[in-house]
Backbone bond lengths (Angstrom), bond angles and torsions (degrees), N, CA, C in turn:
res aa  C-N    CA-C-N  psi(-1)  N-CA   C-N-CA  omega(-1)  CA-C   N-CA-C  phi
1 X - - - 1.418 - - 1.528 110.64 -
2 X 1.482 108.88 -34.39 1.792 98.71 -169.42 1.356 89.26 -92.09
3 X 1.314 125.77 15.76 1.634 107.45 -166.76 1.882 68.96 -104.74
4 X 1.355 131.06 -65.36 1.513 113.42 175.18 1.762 137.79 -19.77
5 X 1.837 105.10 -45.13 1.309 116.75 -178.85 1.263 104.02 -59.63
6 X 1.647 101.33 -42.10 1.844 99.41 -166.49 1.357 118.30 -76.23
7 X 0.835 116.74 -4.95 1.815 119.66 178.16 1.209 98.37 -132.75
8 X 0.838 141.32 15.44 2.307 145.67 115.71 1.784 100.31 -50.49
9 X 1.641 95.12 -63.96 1.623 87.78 173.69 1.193 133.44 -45.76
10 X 1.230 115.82 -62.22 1.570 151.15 -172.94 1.144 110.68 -57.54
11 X 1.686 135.04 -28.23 1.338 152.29 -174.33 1.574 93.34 -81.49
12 X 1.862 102.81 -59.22 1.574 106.49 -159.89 1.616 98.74 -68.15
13 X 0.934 161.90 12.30 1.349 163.32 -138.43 1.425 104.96 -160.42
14 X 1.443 131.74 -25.69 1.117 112.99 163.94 1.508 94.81 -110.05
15 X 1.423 153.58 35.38 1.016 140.63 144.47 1.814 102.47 -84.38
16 X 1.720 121.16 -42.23 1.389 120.23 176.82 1.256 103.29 -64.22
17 X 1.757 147.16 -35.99 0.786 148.81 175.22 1.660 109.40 -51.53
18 X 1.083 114.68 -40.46 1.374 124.35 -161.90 1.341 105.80 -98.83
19 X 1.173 130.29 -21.16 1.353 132.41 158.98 1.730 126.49 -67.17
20 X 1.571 108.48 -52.85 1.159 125.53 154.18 1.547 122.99 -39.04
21 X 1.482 125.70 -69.08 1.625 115.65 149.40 1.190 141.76 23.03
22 X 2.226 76.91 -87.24 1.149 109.91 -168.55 1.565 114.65 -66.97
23 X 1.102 118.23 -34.79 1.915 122.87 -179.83 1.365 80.96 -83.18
24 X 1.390 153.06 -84.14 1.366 139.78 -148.35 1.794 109.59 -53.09
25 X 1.222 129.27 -20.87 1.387 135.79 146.13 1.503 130.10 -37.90
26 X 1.408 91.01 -63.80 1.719 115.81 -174.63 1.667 91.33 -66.74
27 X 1.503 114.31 -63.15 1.724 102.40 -175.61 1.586 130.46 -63.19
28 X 2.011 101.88 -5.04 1.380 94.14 157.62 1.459 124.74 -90.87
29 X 1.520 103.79 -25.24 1.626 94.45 156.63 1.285 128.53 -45.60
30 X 1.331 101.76 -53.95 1.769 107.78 -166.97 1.431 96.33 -53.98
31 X 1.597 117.63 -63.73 1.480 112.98 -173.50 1.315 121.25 -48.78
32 X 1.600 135.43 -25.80 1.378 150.19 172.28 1.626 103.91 -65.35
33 X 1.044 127.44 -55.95 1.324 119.21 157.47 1.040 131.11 -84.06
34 X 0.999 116.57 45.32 1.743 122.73 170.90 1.065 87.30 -129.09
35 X 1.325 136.04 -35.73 1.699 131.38 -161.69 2.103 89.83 -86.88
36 X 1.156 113.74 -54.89 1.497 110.51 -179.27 1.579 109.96 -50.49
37 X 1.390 124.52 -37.73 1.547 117.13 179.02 1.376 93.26 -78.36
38 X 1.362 157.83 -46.80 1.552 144.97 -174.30 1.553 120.26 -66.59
39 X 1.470 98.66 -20.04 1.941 108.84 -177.45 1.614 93.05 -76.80
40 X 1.578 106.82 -38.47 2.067 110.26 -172.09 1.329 107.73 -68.26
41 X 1.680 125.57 -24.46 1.286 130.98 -151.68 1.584 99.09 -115.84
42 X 1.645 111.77 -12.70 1.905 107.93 172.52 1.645 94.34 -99.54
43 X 1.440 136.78 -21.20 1.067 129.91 152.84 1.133 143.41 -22.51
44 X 1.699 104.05 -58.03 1.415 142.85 174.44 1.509 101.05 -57.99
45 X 1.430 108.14 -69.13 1.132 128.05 172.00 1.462 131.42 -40.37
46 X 1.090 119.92 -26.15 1.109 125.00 -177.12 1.584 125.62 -115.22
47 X 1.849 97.68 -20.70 1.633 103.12 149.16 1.840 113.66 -66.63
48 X 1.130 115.91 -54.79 1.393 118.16 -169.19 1.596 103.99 -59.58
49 X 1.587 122.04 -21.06 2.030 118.26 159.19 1.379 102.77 -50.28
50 X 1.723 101.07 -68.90 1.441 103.51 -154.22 1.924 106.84 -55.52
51 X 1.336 93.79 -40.13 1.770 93.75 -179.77 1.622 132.62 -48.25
52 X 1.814 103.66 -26.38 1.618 151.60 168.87 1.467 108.57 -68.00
53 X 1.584 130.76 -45.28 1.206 150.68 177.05 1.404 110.72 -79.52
54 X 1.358 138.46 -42.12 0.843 133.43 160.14 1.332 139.55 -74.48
55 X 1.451 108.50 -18.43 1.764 117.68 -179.53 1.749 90.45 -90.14
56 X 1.570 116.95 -38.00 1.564 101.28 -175.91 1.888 101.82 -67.05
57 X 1.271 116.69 -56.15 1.408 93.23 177.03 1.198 152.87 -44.63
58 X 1.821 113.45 -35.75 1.559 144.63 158.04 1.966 91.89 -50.28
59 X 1.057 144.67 -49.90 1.367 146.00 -160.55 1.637 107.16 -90.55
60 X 1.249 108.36 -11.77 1.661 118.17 -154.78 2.032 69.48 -98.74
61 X 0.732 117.35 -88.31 1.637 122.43 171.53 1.079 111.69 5.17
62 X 1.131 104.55 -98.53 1.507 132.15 172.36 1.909 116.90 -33.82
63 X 1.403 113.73 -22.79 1.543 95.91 175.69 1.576 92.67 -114.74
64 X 1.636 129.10 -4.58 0.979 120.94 159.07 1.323 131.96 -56.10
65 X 1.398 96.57 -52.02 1.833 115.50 163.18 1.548 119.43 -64.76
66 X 1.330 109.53 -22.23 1.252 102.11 172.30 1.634 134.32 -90.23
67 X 1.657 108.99 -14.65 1.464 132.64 150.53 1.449 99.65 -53.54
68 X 1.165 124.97 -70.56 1.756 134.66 -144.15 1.502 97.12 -64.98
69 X 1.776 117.13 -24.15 0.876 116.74 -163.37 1.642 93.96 -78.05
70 X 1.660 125.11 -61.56 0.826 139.07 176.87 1.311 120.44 -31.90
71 X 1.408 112.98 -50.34 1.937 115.67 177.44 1.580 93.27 -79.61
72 X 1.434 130.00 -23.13 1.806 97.05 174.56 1.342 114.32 -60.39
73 X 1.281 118.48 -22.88 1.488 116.00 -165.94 1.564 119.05 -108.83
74 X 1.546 115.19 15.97 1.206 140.29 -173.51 2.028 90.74 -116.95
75 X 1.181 125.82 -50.57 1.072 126.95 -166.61 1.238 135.77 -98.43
76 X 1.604 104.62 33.68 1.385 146.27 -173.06 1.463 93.79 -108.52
77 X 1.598 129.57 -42.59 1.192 138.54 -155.71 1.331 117.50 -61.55
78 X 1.097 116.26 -35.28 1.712 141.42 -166.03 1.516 74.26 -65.57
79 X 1.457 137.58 -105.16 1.526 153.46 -156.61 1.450 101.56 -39.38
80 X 1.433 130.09 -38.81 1.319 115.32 -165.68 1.694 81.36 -85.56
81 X 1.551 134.53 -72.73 1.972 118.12 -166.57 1.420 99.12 -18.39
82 X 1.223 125.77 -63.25 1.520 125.01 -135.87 1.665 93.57 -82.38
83 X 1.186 128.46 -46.70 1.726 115.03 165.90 1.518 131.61 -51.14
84 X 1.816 101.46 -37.33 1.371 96.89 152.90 1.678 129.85 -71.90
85 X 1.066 104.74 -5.27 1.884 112.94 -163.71 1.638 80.78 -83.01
86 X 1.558 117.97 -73.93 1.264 122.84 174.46 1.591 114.66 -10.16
87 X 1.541 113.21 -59.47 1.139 111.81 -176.67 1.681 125.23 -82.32
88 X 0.675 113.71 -10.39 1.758 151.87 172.06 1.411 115.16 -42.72
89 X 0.972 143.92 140.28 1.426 109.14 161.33 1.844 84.03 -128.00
90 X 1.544 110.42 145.91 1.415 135.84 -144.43 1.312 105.68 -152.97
91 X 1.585 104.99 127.65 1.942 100.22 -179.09 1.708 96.04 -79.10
92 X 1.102 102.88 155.60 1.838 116.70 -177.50 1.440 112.30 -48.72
93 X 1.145 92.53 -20.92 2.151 93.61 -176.11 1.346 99.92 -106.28
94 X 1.522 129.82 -7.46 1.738 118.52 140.09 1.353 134.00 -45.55
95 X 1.452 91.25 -59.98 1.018 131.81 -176.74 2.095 123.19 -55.90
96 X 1.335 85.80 -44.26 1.705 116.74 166.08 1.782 108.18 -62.76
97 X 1.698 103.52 -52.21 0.783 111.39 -178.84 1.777 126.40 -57.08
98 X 1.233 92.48 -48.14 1.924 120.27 -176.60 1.785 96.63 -73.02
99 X 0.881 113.44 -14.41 1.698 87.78 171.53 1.844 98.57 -118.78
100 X 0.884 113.69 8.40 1.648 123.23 169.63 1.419 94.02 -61.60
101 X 1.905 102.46 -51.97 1.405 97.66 -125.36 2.097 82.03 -90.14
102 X 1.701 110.74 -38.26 1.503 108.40 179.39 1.511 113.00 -44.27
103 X 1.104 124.12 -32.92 1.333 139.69 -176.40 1.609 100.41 -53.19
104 X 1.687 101.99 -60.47 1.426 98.04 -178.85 1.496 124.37 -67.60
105 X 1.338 107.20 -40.00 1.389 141.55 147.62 1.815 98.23 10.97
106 X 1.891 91.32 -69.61 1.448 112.28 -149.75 1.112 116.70 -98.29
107 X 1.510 115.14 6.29 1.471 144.51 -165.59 1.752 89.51 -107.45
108 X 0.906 124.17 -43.45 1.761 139.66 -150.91 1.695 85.85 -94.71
109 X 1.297 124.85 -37.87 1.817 121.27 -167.72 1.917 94.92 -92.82
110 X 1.030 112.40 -31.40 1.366 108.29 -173.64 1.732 112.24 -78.26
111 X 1.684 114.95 -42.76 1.504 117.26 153.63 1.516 113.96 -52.67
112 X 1.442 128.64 -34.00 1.012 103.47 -158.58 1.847 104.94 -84.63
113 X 1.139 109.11 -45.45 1.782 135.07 166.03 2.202 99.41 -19.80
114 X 1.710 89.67 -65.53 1.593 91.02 -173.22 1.386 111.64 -81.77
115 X 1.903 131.54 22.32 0.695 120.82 169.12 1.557 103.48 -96.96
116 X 1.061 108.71 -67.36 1.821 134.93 152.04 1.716 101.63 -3.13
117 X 1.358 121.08 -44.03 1.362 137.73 -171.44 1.602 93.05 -67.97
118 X 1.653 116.89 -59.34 1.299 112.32 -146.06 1.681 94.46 -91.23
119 X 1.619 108.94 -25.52 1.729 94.11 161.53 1.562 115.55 -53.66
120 X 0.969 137.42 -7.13 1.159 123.31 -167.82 1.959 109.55 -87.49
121 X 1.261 102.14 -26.79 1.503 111.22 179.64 1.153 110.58 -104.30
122 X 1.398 134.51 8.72 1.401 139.61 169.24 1.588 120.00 -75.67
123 X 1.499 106.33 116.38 1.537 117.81 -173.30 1.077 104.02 -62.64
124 X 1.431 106.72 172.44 1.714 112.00 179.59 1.758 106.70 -72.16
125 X 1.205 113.71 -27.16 1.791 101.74 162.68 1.678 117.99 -68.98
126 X 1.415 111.21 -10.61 1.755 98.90 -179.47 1.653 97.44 -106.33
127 X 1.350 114.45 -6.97 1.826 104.63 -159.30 1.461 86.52 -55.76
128 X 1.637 139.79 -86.62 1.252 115.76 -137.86 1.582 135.17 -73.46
129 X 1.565 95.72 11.81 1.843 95.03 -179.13 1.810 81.64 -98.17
130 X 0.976 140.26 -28.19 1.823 147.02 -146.97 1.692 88.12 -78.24
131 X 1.299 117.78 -61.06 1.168 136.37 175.38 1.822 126.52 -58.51
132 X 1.384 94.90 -37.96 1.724 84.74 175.09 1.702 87.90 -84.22
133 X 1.080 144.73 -41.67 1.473 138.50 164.84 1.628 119.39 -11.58
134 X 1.538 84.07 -69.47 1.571 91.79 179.76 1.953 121.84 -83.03
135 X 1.468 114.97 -3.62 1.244 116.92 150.85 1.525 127.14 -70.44
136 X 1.413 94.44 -45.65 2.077 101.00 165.43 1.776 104.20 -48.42
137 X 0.962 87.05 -70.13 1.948 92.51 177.87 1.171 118.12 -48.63
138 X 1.392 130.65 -25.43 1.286 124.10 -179.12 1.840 105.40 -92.09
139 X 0.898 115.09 -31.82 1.433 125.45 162.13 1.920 110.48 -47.61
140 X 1.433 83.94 -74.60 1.709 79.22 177.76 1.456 139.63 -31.93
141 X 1.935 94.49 -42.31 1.404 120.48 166.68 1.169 114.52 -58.17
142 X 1.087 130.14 -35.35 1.939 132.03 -179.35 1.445 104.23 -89.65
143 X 0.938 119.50 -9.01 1.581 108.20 177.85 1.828 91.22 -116.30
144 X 1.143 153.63 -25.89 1.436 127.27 141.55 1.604 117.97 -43.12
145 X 1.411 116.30 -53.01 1.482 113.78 -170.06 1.587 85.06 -56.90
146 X 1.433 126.15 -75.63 1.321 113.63 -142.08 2.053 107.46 -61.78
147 X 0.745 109.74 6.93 1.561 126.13 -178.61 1.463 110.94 -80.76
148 X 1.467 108.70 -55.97 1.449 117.14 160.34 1.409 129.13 -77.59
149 X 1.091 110.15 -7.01 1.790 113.75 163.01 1.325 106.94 -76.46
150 X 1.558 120.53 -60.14 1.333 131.97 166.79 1.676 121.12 -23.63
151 X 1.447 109.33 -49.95 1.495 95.79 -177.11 1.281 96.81 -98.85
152 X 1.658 123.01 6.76 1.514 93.05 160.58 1.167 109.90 -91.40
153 X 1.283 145.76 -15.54 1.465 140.30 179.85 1.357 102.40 -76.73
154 X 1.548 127.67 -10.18 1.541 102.02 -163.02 1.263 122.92 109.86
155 X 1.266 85.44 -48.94 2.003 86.24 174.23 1.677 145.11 -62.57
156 X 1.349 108.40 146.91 1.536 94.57 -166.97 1.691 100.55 -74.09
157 X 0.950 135.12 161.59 1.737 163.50 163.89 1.600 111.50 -86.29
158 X 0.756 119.43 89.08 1.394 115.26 145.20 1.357 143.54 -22.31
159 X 1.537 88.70 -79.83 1.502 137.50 179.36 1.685 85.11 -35.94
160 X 1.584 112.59 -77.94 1.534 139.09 -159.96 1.218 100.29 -109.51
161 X 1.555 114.71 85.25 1.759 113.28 168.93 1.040 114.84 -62.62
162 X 1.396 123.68 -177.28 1.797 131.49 174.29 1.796 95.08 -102.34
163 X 1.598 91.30 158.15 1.278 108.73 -157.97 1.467 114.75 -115.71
């Protein structure tokens, strides 16, 4: 008889045994494919970054080079005013004035140059503060240049009254 109980037992215990398994089976499947559809879907995911990383860098270039291009041809200006000033003839407080202002002129092309520099290494989380940076600065620069054209033509300034 106890040899009956025990394999009554022994049966019922590997039937719970065998039930138990069986769902802890099925939920490693399920979890095995849940992890195979998320490995296909960080895949996806992680080509369409790199694809994101590369068009922002190719563009990061390209308006980098296209600033640098812009201040080479802004920062020629300083040397050509002062050859025309040379030739010029200018009352002393023009004159005082126009290298006040090249001074700033060259202060405004040299900020803007080492800003232009540090856009160039700015991630796609720093591009748009790096960038309105270097638009303020490039602004500044056109309103120094046009400051020093101004008192070489003669004209009064607004922008930069006399003092």
């Amino acid at each position: 008889m106890r040899r009956w109980i025990l394999l009554i037992s022994l049966c019922a215990c590997t039937t719970d045994l065998d039930g138990r398994t069986e769902k802890a089976a099925r939920r490693a499947n399920k979890e095995a494919e849940h992890l195979r559809h998320q490995r296909g879907e960080l895949t996806r995911q992680a080509a369409a970054f790199a694809h994101a990383q590369i068009d922002f860098e190719e563009l990061r270039t390209l308006r980098v080079q296209s600033l640098r291009a812009g201040h080479s041809v802004i920062a020629v200006q300083p040397l050509a005013i002062n050859a025309l000033a040379s030739v010029t003839t200018l009352r002393p407080a023009q004159r005082m004035r126009l290298d006040e202002d090249l001074v700033f002129f060259r202060q405004r092309l040299a900020e803007t140059r080492d800003l232009i520099g540090k856009l160039e290494q700015a991630s796609a989380d720093q591009w748009e503060a790096r960038d309105d940076e270097v638009g303020r600065a490039m602004a500044g620069m056109y309103l120094a240049r046009d400051a020093s054209w101004n008192v070489l033509e003669g004209k009064r300034d607004e922008d930069f009254p006399d003092t």
